[in-house]
C-alpha positions as CSV (number, residue, x, y, z in Angstrom):
1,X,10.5,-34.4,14.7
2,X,6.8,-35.1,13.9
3,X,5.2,-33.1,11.4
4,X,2.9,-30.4,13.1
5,X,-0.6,-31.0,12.1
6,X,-1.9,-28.1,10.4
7,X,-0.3,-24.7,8.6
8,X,-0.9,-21.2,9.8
9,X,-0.7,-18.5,8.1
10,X,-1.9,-15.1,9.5
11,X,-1.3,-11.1,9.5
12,X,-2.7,-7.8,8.8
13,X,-2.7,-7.8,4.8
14,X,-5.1,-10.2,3.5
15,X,-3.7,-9.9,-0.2
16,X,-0.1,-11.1,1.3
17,X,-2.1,-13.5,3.7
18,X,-3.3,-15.2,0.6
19,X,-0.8,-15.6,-1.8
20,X,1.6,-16.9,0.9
21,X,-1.1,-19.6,1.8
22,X,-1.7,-20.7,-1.8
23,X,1.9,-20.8,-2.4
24,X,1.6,-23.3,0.9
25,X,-1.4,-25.2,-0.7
26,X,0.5,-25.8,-3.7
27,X,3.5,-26.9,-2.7
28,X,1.5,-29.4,-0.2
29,X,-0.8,-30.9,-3.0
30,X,2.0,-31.3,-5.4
31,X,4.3,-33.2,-2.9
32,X,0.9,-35.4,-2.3
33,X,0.2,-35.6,-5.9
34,X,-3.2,-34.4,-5.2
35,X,-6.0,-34.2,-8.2
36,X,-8.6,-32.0,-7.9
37,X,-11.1,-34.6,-5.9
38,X,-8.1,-34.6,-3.3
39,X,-8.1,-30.9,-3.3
40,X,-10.8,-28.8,-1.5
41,X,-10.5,-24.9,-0.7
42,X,-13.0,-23.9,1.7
43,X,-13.9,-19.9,2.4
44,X,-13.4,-18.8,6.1
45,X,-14.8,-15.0,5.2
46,X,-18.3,-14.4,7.4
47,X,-19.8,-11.4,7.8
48,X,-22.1,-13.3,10.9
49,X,-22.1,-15.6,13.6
50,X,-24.3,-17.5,10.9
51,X,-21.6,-17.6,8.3
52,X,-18.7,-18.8,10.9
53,X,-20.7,-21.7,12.1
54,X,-20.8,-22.5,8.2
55,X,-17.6,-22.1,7.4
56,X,-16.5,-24.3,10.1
57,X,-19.1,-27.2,9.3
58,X,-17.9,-27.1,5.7
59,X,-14.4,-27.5,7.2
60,X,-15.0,-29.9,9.3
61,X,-17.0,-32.0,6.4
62,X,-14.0,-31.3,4.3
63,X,-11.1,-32.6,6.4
64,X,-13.2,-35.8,7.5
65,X,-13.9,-36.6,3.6
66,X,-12.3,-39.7,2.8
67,X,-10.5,-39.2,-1.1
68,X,-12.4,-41.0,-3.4
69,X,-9.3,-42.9,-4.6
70,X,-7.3,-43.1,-2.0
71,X,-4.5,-40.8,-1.4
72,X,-3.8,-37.9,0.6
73,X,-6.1,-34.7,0.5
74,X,-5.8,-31.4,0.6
75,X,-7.8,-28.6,2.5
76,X,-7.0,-24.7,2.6
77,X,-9.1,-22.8,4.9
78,X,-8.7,-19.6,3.2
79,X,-9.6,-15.7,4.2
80,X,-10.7,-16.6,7.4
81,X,-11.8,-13.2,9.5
82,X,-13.5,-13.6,12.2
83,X,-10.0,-14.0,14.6
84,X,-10.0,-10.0,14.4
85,X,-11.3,-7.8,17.1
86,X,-14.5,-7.0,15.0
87,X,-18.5,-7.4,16.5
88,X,-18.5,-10.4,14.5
89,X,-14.8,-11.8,16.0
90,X,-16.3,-10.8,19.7
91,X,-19.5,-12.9,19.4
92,X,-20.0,-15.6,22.1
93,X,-21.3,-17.7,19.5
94,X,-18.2,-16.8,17.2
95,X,-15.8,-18.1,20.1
96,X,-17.8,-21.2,20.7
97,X,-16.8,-21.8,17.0
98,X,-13.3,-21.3,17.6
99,X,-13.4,-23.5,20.1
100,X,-14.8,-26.7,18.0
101,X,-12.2,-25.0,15.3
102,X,-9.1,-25.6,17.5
103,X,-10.4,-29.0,18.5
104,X,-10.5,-30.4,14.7
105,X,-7.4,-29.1,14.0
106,X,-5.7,-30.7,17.2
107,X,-6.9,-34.1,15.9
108,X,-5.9,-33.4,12.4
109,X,-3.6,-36.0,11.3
110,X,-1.2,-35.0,8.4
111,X,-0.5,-38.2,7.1
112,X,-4.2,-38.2,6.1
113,X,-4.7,-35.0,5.3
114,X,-2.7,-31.6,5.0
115,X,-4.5,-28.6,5.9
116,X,-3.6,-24.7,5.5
117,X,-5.1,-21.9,7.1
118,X,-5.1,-18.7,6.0
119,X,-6.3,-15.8,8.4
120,X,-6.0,-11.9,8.3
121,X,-6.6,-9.7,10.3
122,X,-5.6,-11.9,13.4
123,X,-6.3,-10.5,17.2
124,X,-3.0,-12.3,18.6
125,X,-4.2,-11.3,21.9
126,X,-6.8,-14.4,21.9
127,X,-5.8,-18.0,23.1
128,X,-6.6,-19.3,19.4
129,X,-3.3,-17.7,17.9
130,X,-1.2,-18.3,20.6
131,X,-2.2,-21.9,20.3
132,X,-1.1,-21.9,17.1
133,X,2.2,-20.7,17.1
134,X,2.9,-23.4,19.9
135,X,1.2,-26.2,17.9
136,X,1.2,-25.5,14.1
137,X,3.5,-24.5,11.4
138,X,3.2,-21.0,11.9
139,X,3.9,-18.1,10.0
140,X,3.0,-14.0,10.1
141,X,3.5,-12.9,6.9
142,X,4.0,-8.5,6.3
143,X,3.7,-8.0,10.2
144,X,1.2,-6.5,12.2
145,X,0.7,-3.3,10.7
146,X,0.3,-2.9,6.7
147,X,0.1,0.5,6.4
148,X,3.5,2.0,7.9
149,X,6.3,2.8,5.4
150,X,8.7,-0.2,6.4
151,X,6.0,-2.6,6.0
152,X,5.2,-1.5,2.6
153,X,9.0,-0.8,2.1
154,X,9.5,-4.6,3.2
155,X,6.5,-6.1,0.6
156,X,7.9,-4.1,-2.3
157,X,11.9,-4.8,-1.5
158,X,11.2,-8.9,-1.0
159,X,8.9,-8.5,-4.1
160,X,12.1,-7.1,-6.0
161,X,14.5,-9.7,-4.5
162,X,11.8,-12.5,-5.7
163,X,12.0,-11.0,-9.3
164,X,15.8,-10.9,-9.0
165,X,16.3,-7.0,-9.1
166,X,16.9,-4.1,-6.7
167,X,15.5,-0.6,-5.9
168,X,18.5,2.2,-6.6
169,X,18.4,5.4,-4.4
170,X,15.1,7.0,-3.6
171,X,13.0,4.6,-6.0
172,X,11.3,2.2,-3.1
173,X,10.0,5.9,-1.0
174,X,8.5,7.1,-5.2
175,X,7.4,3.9,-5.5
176,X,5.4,4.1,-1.8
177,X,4.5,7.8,-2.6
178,X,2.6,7.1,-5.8
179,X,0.9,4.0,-4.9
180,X,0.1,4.5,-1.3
181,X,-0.7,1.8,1.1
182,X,-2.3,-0.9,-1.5
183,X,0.4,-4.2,-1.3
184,X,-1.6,-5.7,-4.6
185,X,-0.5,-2.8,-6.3
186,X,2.7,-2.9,-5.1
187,X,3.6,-6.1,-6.0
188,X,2.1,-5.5,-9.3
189,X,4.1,-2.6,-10.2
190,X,7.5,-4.2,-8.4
191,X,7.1,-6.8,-11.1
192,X,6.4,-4.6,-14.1
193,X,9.8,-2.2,-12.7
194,X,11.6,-5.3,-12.6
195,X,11.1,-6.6,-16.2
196,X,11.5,-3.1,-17.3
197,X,14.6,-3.1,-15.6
198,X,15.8,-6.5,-17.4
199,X,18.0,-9.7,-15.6
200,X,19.3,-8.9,-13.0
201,X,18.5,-4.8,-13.4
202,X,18.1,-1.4,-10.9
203,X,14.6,0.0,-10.6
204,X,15.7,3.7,-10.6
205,X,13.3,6.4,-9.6
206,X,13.0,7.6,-13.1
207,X,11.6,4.4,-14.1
208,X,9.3,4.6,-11.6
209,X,8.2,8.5,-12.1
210,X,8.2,7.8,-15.6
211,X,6.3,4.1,-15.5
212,X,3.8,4.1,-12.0
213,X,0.6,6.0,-12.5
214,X,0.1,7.8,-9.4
215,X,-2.6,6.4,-7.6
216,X,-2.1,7.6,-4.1
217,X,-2.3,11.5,-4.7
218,X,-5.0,11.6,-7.6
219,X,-2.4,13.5,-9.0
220,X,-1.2,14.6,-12.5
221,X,2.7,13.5,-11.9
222,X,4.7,14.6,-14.8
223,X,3.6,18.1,-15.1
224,X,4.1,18.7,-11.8
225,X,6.7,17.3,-10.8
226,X,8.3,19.7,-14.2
227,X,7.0,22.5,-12.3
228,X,8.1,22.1,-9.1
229,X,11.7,21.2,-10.6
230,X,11.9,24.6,-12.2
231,X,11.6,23.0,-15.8
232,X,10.2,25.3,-18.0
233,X,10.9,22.9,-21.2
234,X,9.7,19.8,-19.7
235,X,6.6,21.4,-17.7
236,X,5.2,22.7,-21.7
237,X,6.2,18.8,-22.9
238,X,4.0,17.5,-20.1
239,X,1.2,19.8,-20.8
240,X,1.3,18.9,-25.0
241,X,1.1,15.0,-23.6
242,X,-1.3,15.5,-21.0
243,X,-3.5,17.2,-23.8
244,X,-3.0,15.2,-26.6
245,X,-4.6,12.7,-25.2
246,X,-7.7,14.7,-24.0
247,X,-7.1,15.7,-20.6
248,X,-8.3,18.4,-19.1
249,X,-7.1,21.8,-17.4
250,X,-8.9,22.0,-14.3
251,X,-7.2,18.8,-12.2
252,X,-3.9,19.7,-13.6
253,X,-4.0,23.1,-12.0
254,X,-6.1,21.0,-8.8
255,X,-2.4,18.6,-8.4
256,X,-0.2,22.3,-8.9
257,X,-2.2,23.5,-6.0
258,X,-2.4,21.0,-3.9
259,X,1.4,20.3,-4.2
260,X,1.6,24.2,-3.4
261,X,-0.1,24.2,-0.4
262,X,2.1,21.4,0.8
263,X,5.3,23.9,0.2
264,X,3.8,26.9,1.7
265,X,3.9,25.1,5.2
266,X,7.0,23.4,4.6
267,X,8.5,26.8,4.1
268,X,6.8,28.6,6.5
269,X,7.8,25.8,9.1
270,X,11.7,25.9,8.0
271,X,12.1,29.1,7.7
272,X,10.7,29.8,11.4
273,X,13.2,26.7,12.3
274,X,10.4,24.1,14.0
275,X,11.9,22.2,11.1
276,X,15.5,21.6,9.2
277,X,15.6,21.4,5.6
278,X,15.4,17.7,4.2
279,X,17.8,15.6,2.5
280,X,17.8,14.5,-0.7
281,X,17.5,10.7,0.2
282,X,16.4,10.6,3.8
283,X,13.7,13.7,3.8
284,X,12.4,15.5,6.8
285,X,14.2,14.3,10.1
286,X,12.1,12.0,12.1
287,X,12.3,13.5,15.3
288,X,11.7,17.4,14.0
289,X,8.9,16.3,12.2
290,X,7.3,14.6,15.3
291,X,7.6,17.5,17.5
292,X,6.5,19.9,14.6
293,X,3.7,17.9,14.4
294,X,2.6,17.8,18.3
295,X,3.4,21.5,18.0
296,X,1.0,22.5,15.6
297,X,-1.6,19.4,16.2
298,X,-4.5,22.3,17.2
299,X,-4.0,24.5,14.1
300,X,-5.0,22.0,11.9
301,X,-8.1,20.5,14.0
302,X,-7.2,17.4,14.8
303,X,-8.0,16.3,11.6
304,X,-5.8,12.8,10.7
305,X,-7.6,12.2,7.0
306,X,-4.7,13.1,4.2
307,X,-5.1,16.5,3.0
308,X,-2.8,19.0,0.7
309,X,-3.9,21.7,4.0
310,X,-2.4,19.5,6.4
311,X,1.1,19.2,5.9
312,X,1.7,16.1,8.6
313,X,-0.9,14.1,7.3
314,X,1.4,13.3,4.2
315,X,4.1,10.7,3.5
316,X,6.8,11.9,5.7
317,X,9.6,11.0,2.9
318,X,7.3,12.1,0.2
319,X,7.1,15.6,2.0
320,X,10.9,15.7,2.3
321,X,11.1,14.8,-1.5
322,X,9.2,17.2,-2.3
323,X,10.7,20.6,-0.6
324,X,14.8,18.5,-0.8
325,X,17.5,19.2,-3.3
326,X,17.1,22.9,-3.7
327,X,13.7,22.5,-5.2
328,X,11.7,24.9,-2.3
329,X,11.0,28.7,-3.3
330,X,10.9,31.5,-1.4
331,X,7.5,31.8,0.3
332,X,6.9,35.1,-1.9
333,X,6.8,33.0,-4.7
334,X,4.9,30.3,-3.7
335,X,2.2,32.8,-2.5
336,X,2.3,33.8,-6.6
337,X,2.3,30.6,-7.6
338,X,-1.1,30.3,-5.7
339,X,-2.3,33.6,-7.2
340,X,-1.3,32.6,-10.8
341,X,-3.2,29.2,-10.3
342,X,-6.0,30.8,-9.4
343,X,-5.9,33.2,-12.3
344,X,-5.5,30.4,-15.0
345,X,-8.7,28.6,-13.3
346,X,-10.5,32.3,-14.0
347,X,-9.0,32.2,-17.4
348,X,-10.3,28.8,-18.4
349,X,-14.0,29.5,-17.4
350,X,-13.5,33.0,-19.8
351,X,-11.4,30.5,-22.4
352,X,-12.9,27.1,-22.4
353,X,-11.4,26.2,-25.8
354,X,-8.1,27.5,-25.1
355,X,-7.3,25.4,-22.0
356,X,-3.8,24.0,-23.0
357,X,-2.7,28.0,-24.1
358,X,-3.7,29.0,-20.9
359,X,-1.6,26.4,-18.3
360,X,1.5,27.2,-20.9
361,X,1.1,30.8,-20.1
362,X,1.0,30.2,-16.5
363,X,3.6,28.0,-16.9
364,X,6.3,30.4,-18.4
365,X,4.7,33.5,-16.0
366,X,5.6,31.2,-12.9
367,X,8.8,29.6,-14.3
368,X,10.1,32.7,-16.1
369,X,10.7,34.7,-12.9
């Protein structure tokens, strides 16, 4: 079977988008034995109609560039964007480009020359796509969506395999719930777990509570997750840690309230049965939570943007986590808890030197009862 003449590499995630294409450049200038003079990346990111026309001249100059000694070249066409459904993608000018873009790389010969492109986000709607997944060696790489949990869920488990380790229970939804939708720091943070975890090793959700900051909430993890678990012991530890290294009061109470407010629906909701208590590994159920969510859609506004006030706008398994295993109070003394956060904030401004003394006395006031 003939070799197809050029690689294609597309999907939503331009991070996953690119390392997959660079792993395909150099695998393809190794097997050539390409030096850098047979090597050329060019950039495919334009903001205008201007910048496509460039990028596709410089591509065109670079696949037609003879190697100065001989040999086969090279040529990644990397973070190419204007395939998306943008102003820029839309441009009649833009598609003319495509157009002369499709024609070189019909004609490319890859005994000559090996080229990869790289493109993200991709419209696969357009002729251009579907032409090359009938013509090149095509690949979509993290699917067409990057934000929903299994895609993420898929980027961080494949990560794992790569570094020859696995998630245990619960550990991939932490993992999603403190970084949030960011597959660079996904990745990152799959590799760091895995050589935590040694050869061959678990990444357990106490590696990753203890080990991933938590980027996607803001929030102060440790003392709140002690909190929330009823630990009076390890709630104090938190708060010497979190102040021995100069932290302040005000966004530790700021994540306790937050993470409050969150309850106080969940609680409100179960308790007038629109929705079941969660389980420990599998959270909310999907379809309660879907029609709890229509159900209530015009008490919260509409509003979509992730907020503590609107319970559906959070992780659906991090929600269940949070409220699962026993770990949701009465709504009596969540209310408290609200009123005994908002008396420590009052406290701080009449003690500013005494922050740490105050969130310990809230602390065992809360936790005591």
């Amino acid at each position: 079977m003939p070799a197809k003449p050029f690689i294609f590499v597309c999907g939503a995630d331009d991070f996953l988008v690119s390392r997959a294409g660079k792993e395909r450049f150099e695998e393809l200038a190794t097997a050539a034995g390409a030096d850098d003079f047979a090597r050329e990346i060019v950039n495919g990111f334009a903001n205008n109609v201007e910048e496509v026309e460039t990028a596709v001249n410089r591509f065109r100059e670079a696949v037609q560039t003879v190697p100065m000694f001989g040999g086969k070249r090279v040529v990644w066409l990397k973070d190419v964007n204007f395939l998306a459904d943008t102003v820029t993608g839309r441009a009649e000018g833009t598609l003319k480009q495509v157009e002369a873009l499709q024609e070189l790389l019909g004609r490319n010969n890859p005994d000559e020359v090996d080229v990869v492109v790289t493109a993200a986000p991709v419209d696969r709607r357009r002729s251009f796509p579907k032409w090359c997944e009938a013509h090149a060696d095509y690949a979509m790489t993290g699917g067409d969506a990057n934000n929903s949990v299994e895609s993420l869920a898929a980027v961080a488990l494949a990560e794992a395999d790569a570094c020859g380790s696995t998630f245990g229970d619960g550990a991939v939804e932490m993992l999603l719930a403190k970084i949030g939708a960011n597959t660079r720091l996904i990745t990152e943070e799959v590799r760091k777990l895995s050589n935590y975890a040694g050869d061959a090793g678990v990444i357990e959700e106490a590696h990753v509570i203890e080990l991933t900051p938590n980027v996607a909430e803001g929030d102060f993890f440790e003392s709140a997750e002690r909190f929330f678990a009823g630990d009076l012991r390890g709630t104090l530890d938190a708060l010497t840690r979190h102040f021995f290294t100069g932290g302040d009061a005000r966004p530790v109470i700021s994540s306790l309230q937050n993470r409050n407010r969150i309850l106080i629906q969940a609680r409100v909701l179960i308790d007038a049965g629109d929705l079941r208590a969660p389980s420990e590994r599998y959270g909310f159920d999907k379809a309660a939570w879907a029609d709890a969510q229509e159900r209530y859609a015009a008490c919260f506004g509409g509003d979509t943007e992730k907020s503590s006030y609107h319970l559906f706008t959070q992780n659906q398994w991090y929600a269940g986590k949070l409220v699962s295993g026993g770990r949701l109070p009465p709504l009596r003394r969540l209310i408290d808890n609200q009123q005994e956060f908002l008396r420590a904030f009052e406290e701080i401004i009449q003690r500013p030197h005494e922050q740490e003394m105050v969130l310990r006395e809230m602390a065992v006031r809360c936790l005591s009862a």
